[in-house]
DOTI-344930 format. One record per residue (C-alpha): residue number from 1; residue in one letter; x, y, z. Coordinates in steps of 0.25 Angstrom, whole numbers, plus 5000, padded with zeros to 4 digits. Layout:
<recs>
<rec nr="NUM" rest="A" x="X" y="Y" z="Z"/>
...
</recs>
This chain:
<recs>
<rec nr="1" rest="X" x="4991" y="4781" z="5356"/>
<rec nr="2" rest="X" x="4984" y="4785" z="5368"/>
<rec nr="3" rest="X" x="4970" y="4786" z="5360"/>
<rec nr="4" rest="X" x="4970" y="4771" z="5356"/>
<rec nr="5" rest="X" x="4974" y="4766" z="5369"/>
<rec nr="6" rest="X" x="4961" y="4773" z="5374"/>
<rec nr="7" rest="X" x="4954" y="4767" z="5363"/>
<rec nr="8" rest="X" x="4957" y="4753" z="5366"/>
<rec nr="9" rest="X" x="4953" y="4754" z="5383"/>
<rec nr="10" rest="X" x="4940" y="4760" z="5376"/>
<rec nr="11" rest="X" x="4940" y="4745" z="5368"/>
<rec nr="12" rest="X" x="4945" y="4738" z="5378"/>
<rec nr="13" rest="X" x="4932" y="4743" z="5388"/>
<rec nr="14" rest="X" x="4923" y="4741" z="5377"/>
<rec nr="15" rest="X" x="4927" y="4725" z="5375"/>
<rec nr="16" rest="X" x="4927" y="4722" z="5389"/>
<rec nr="17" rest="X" x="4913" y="4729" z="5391"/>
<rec nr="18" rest="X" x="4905" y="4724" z="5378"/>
<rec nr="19" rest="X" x="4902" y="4711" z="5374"/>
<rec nr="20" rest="X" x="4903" y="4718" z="5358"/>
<rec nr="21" rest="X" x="4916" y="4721" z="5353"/>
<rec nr="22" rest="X" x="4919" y="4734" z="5352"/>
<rec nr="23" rest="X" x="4922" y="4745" z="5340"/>
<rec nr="24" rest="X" x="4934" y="4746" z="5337"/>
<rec nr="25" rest="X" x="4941" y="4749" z="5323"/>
<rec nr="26" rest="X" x="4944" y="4740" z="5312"/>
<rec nr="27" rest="X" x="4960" y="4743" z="5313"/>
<rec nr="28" rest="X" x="4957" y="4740" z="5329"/>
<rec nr="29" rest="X" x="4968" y="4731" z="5329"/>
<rec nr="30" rest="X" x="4978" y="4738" z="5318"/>
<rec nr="31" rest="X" x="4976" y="4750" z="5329"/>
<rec nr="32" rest="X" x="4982" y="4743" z="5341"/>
<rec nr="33" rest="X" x="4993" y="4735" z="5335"/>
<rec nr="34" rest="X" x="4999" y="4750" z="5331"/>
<rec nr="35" rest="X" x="4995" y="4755" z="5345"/>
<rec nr="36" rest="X" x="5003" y="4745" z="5352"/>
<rec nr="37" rest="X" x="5014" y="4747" z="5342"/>
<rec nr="38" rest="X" x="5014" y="4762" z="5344"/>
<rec nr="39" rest="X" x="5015" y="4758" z="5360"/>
<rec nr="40" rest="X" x="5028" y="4748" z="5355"/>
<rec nr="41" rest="X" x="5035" y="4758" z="5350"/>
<rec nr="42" rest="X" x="5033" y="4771" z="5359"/>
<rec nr="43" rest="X" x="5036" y="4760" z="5371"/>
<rec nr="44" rest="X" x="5050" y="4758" z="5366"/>
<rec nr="45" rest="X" x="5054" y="4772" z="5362"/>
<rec nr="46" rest="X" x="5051" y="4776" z="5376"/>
<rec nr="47" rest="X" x="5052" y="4765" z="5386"/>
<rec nr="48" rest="X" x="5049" y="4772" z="5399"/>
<rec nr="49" rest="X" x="5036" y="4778" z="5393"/>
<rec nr="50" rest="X" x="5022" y="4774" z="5398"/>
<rec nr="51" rest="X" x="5019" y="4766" z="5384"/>
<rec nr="52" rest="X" x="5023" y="4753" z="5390"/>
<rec nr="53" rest="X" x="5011" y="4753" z="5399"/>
<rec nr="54" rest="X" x="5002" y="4758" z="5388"/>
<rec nr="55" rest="X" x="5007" y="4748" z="5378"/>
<rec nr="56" rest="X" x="5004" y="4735" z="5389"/>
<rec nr="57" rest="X" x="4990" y="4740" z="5392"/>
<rec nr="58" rest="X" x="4986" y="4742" z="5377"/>
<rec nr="59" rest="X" x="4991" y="4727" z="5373"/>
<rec nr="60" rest="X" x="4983" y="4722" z="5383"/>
<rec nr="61" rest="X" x="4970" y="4731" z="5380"/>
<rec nr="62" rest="X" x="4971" y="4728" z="5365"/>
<rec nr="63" rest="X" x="4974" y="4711" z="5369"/>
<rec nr="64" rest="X" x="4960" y="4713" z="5378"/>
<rec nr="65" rest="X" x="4952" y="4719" z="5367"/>
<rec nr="66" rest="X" x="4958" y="4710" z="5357"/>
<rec nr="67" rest="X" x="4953" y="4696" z="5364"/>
<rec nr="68" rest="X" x="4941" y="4703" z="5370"/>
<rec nr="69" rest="X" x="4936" y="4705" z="5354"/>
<rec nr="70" rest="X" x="4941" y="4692" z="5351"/>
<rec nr="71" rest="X" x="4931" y="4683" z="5362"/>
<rec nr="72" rest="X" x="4919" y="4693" z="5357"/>
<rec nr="73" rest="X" x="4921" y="4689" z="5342"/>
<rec nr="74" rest="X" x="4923" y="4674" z="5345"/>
<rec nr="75" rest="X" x="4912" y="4674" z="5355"/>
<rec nr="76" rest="X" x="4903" y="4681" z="5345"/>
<rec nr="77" rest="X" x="4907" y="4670" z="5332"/>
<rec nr="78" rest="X" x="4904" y="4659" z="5343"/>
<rec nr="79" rest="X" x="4890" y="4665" z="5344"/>
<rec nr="80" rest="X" x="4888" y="4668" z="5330"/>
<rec nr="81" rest="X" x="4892" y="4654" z="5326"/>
<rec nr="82" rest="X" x="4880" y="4647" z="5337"/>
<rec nr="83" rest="X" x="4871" y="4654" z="5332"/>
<rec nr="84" rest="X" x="4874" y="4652" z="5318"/>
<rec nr="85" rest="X" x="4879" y="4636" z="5316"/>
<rec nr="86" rest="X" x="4869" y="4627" z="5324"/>
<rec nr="87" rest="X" x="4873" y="4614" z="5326"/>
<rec nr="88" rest="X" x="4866" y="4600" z="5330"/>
<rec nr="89" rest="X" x="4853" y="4607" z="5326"/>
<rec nr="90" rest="X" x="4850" y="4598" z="5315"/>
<rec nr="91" rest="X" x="4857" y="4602" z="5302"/>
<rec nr="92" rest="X" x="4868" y="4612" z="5306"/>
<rec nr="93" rest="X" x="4866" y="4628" z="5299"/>
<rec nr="94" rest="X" x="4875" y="4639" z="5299"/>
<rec nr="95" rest="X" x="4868" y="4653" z="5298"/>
<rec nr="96" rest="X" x="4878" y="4663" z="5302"/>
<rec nr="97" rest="X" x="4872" y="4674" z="5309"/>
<rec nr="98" rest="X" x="4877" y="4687" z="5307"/>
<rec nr="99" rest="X" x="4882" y="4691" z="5322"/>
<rec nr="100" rest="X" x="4896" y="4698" z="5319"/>
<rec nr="101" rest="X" x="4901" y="4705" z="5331"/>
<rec nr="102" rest="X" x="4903" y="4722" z="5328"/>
<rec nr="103" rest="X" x="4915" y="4728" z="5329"/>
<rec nr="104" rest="X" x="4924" y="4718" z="5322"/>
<rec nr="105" rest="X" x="4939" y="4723" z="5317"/>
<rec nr="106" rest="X" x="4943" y="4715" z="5304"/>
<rec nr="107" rest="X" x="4950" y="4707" z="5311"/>
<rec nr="108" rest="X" x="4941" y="4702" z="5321"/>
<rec nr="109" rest="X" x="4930" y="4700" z="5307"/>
<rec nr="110" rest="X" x="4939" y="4691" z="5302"/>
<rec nr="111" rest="X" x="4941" y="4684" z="5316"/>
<rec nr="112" rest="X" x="4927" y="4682" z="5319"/>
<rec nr="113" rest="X" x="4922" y="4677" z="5307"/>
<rec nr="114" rest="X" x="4934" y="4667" z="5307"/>
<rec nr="115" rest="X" x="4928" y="4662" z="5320"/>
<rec nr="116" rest="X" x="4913" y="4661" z="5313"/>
<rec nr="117" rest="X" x="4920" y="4651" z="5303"/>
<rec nr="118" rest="X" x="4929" y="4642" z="5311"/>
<rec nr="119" rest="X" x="4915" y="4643" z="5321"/>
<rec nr="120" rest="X" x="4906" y="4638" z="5310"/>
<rec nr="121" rest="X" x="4917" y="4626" z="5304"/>
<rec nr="122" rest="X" x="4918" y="4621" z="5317"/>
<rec nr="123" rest="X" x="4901" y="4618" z="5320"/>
<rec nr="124" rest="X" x="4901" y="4613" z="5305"/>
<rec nr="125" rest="X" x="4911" y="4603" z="5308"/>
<rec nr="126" rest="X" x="4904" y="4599" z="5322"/>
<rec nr="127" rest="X" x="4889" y="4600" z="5316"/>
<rec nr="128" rest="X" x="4880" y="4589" z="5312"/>
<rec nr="129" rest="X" x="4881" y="4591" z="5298"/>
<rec nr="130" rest="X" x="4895" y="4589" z="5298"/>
<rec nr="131" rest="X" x="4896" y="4576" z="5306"/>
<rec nr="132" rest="X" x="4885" y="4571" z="5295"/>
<rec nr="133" rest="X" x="4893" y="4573" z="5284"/>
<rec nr="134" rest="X" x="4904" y="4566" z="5289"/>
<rec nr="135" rest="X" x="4895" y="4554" z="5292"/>
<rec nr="136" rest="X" x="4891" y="4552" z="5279"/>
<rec nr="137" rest="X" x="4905" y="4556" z="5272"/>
<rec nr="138" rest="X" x="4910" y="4544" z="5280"/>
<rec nr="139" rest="X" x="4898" y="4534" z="5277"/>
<rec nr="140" rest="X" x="4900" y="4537" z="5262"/>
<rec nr="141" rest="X" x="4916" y="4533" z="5262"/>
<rec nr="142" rest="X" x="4918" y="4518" z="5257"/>
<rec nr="143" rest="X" x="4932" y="4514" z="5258"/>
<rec nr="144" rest="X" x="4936" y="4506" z="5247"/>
<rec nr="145" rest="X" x="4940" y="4491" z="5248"/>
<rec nr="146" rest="X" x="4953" y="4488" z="5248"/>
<rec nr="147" rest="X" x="4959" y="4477" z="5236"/>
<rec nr="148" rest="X" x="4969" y="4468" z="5243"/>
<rec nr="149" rest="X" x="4980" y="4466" z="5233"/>
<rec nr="150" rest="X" x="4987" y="4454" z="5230"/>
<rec nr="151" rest="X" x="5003" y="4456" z="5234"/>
<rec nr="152" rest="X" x="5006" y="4444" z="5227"/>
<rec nr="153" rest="X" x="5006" y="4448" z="5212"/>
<rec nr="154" rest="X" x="5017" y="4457" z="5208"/>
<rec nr="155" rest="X" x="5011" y="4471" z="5202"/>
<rec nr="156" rest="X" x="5017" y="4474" z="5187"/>
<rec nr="157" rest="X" x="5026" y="4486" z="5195"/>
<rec nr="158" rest="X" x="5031" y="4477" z="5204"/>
<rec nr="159" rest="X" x="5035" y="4467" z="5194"/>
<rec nr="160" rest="X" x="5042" y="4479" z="5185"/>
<rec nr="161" rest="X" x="5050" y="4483" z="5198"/>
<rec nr="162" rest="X" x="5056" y="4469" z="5199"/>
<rec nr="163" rest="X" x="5060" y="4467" z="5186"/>
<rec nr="164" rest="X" x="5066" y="4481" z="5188"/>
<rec nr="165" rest="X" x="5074" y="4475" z="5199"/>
<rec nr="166" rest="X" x="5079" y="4462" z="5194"/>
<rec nr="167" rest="X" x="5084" y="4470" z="5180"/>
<rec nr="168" rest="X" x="5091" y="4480" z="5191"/>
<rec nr="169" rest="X" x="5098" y="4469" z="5198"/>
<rec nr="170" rest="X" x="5102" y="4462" z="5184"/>
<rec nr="171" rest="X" x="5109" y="4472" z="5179"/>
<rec nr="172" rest="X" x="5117" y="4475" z="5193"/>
<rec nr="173" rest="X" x="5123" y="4460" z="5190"/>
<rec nr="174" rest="X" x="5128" y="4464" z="5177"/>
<rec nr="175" rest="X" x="5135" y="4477" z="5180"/>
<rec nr="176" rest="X" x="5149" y="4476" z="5178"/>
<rec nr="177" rest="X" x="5156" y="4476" z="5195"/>
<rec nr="178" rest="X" x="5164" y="4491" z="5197"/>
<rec nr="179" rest="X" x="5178" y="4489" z="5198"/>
<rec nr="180" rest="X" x="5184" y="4495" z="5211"/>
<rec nr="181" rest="X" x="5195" y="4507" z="5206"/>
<rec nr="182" rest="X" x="5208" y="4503" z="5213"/>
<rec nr="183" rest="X" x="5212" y="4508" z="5224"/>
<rec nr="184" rest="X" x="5226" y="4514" z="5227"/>
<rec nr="185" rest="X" x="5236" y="4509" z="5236"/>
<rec nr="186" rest="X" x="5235" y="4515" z="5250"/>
<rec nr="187" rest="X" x="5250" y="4519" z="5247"/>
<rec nr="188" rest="X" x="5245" y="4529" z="5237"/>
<rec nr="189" rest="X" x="5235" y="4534" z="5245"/>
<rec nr="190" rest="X" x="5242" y="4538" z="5257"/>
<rec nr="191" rest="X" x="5253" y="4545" z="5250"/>
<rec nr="192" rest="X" x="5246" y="4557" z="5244"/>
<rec nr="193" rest="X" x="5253" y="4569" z="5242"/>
<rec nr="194" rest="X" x="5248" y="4578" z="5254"/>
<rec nr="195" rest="X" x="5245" y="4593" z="5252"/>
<rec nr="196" rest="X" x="5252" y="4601" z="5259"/>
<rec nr="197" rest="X" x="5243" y="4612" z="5267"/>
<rec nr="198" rest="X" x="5247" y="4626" z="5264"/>
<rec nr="199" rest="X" x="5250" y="4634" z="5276"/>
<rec nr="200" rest="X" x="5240" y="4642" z="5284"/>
<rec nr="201" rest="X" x="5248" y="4655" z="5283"/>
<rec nr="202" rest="X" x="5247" y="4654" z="5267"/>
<rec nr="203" rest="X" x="5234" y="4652" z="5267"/>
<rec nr="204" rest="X" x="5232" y="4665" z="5278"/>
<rec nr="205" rest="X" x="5240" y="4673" z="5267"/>
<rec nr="206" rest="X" x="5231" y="4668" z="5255"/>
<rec nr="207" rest="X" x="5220" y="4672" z="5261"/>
<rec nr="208" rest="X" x="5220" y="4684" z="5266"/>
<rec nr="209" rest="X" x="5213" y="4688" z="5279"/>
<rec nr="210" rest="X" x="5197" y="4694" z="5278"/>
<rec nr="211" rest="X" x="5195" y="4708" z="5281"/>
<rec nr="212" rest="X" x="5183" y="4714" z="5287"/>
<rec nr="213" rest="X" x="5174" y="4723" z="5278"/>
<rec nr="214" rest="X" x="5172" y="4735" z="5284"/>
<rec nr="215" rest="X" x="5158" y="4735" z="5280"/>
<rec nr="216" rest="X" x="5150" y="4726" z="5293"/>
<rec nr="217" rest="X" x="5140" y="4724" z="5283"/>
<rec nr="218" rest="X" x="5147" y="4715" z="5273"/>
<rec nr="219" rest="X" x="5147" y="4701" z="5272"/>
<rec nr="220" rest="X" x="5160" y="4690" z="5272"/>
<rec nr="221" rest="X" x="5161" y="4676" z="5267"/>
<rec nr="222" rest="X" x="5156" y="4669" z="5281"/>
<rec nr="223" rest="X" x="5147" y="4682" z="5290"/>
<rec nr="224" rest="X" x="5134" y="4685" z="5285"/>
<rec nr="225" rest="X" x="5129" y="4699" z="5287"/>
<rec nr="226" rest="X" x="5131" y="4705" z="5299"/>
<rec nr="227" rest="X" x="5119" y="4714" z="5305"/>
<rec nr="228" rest="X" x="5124" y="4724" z="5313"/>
<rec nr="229" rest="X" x="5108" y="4729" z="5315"/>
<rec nr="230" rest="X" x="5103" y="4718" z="5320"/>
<rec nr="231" rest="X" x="5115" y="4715" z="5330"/>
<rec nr="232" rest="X" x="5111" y="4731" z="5335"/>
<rec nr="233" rest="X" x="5097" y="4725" z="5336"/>
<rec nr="234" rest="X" x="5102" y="4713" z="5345"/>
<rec nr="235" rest="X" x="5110" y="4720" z="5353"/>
<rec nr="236" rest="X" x="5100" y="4732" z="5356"/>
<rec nr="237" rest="X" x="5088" y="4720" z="5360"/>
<rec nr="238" rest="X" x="5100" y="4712" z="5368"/>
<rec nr="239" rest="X" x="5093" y="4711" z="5384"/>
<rec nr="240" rest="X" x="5102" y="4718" z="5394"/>
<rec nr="241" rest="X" x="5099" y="4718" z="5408"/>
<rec nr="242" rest="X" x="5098" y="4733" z="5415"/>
<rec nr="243" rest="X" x="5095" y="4739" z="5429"/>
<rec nr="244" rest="X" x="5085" y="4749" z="5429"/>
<rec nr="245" rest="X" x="5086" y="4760" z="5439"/>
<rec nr="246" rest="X" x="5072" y="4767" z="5438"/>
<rec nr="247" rest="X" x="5058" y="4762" z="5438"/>
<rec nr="248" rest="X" x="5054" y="4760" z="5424"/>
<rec nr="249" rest="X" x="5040" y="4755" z="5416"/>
<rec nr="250" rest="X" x="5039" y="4743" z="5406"/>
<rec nr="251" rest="X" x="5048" y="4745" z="5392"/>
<rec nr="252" rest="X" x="5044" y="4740" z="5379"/>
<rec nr="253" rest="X" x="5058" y="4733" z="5373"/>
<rec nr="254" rest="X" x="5063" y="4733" z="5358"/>
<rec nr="255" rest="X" x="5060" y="4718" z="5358"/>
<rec nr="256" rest="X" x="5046" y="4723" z="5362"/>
<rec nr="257" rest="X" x="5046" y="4715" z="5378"/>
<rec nr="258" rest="X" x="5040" y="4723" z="5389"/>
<rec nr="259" rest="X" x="5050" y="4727" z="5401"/>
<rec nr="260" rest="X" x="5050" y="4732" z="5414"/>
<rec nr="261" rest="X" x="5043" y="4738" z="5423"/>
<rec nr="262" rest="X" x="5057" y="4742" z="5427"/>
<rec nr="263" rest="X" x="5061" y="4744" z="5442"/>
<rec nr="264" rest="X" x="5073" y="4750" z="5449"/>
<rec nr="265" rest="X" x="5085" y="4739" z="5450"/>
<rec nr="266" rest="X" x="5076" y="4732" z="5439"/>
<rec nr="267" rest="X" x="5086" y="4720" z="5432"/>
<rec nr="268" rest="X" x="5079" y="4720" z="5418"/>
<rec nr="269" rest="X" x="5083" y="4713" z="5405"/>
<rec nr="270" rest="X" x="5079" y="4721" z="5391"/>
<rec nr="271" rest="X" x="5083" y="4726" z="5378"/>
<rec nr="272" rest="X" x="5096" y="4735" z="5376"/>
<rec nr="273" rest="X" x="5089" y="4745" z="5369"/>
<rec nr="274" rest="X" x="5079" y="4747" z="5379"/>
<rec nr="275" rest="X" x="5090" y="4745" z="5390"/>
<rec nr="276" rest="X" x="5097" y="4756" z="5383"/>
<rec nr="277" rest="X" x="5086" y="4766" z="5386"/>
<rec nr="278" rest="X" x="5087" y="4763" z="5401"/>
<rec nr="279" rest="X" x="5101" y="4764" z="5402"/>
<rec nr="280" rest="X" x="5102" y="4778" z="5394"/>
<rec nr="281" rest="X" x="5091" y="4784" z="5405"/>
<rec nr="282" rest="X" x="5098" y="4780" z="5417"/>
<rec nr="283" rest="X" x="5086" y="4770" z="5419"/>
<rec nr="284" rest="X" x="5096" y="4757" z="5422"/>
<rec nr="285" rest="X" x="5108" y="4751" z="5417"/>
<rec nr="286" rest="X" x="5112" y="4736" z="5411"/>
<rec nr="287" rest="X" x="5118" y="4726" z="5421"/>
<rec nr="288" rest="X" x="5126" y="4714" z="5416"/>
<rec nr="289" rest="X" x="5120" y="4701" z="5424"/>
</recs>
């Protein structure tokens, strides 16, 4: 672990010194996301270990070299692409000439020659030869003339539709006018039998009462399942405030946050889990605010 820490300050010196990128391997990139990781995980098996520290410097070495490479490769397309797509030099030419930085990853192969394309659509959109083509496009469009048509005459589908109409409205006068059905005597409507309702008690002794499985995993007509895991989870990642009584470094959480430095008398807010690892060393105690 120590070994490819070393081996990105050597990176790091080399980017800042050099105008060139430097080597570095073709899983360059693979290989730090597993470092950082590793630094992840050893931070929150031991939180009072020096891998805090080491974890912060290494995200900011790898973040430098990363942007560092990335302004050479741009600065390096730009340059390729002047050389190579000349514009408002008469008729515009595109001769790429083959200035591919050294020492590319995959990754960055596939980033610079991205650049290299949208580089190149952009000056034949803007070059003479473009705008030409889109003078003479326009010159060669003739819009149509327009016929006026006469609203006057009735189309044949206009006169179908009203023959459709008048036939519809003929055959509505000679239907035969619905009856109303009679209705009763507000007498008979008001005195309906009424039905009785049966007692509450009955209705508690038909059905009987609902009994809890034992099982806390089974399901009933109205609770879904109940995931007693993911409660734990919650409860174990729940922010608690504590007092710390020692002078303590910075902590890598279970939700992955950075806390402390800690100082004596120190009012902190953090995950359980990790407040639980205080607590157990005599290092503070949980205050309710």
């Amino acid at each position: 672990m120590d070994q490819f820490y070393q081996e990105l300050r050597k990176i790091q010196k080399k980017e800042r010194n050099n105008a060139t990128l430097a080597r570095v391997e073709e899983d360059f990139y693979t290989r730090i996301h597993v470092y950082l990781d590793e630094l992840r995980q050893e931070a929150i098996r031991d939180p009072f270990s020096n891998v805090h520290g080491m974890l912060k410097e290494a995200q900011i070495i790898a973040t430098e070299i990363c942007e560092r490479r990335e302004h050479k490769i741009t600065d390096a397309a730009v340059v390729n692409i002047h050389r190579s797509y000349h514009l408002f030099t008469g008729k515009p030419q595109f001769d790429l000439v083959d200035t591919t930085p050294l020492n590319l990853t995959p990754e960055e192969e596939k980033f610079y020659f991205s650049l290299i394309d949208n580089l190149k659509n952009h000056r034949h959109n803007i070059s003479l030869e473009k705008l030409s083509d889109d003078d003479e496009k326009e010159k060669k469009v003739i819009k149509p003339k327009e016929t006026q048509k006469n609203t006057l005459i009735p189309t044949p589908a206009e006169e179908k539709q009203e023959d459709e109409v008048l036939n519809r409205l003929d055959e509505i006068s000679k239907a035969k006018p619905i009856k109303p059905e009679p209705r009763q005597p507000i007498e008979k409507q008001i005195n309906k039998p009424k039905v009785e309702a049966a007692p509450i008690e009955a209705k508690q002794k038909e059905e009987p009462p609902k009994v809890i499985e034992d099982n806390p995993n089974a399901f009933d007509e109205q609770d879904e399942f109940y995931d007693f895991e993911s409660k734990k989870v919650a409860r174990d990642t729940e922010l608690v405030t504590m007092l710390v009584f020692d002078e303590i470094g910075p902590i890598v959480g279970v939700d992955e946050k950075v806390y402390g430095p800690f100082r004596p008398q120190d009012l902190v807010t953090l995950p359980l889990i990790n407040a639980k690892v205080f607590f157990k060393n005599r290092k503070g105690r949980q205050v309710k605010i």
